[in-house]
N, C-alpha and C positions, 0 to 999 in steps of 0.2 A: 504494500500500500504506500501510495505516494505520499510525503508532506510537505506542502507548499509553506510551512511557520512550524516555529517552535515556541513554545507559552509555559510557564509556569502553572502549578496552582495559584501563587500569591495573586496573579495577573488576571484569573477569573472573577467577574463581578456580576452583582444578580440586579437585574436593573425588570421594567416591567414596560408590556407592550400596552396598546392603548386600552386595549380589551383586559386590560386587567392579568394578563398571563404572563409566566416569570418570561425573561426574555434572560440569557449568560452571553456578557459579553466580553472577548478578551481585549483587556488593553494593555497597551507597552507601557508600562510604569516605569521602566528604563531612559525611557524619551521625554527630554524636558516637557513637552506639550502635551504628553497622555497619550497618544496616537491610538486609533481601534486598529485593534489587529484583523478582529474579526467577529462577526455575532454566530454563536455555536449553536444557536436554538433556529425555529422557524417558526412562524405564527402561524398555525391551522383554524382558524376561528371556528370551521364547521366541524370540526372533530371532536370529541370527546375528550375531556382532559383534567385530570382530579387536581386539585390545588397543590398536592406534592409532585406534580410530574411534569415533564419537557419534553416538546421533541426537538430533536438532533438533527441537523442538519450535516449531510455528513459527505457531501458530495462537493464538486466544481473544487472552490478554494478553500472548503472547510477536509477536504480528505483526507483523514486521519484523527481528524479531533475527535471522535467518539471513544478510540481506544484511550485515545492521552485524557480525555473526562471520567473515563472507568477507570484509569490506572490513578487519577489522583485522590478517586473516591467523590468526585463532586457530584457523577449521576452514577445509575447500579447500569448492569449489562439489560439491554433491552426487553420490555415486558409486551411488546406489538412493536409491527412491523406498520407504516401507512405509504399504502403508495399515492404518489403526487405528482402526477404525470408521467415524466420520465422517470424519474429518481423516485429514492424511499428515505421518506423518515423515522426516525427510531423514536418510541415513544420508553421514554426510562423515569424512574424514580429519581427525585431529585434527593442528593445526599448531602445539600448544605444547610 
């Protein structure tokens, strides 16, 4: 699997979409000005979604960030699968 970024845990932040849903975004805290590295979530508004959980965005420029979010413990391994056209989003429990 390809990775187009390398992120910390410390560099994940829980910020919220307009619809009220967690949105994880990583930013370079390294970079005087904050810079978004990248948003690890996706907004599904018509899907299903408990207040503990996210989906993952895990394709295009985010490929790889689902394992580096399971390996830091911030979401658990996938509890559904949603497909979204082309791609699939992983629907995970949020571990922070």
């Amino acid at each position: 699997m390809a990775k187009y970024f390398k992120f910390r845990k410390d560099q994940v932040f829980k910020k919220e979409y307009n619809n009220n849903r967690i949105a994880l975004v990583i930013i370079d805290t390294d970079d005087e000005f904050f810079g978004k590295i990248a948003t690890a979530t996706v907004n599904l508004p018509d899907e299903d979604l408990l207040p503990d959980e996210v989906f993952i965005k895990n394709w295009s420029e985010n490929e790889g960030v689902l394992a580096d979010l399971i390996a830091f413990k911030v979401v658990s391994s996938p509890i559904d699968e949603i497909e979204t056209g082309f791609c699939t989003a992983y629907k995970c429990k949020l571990l922070i």
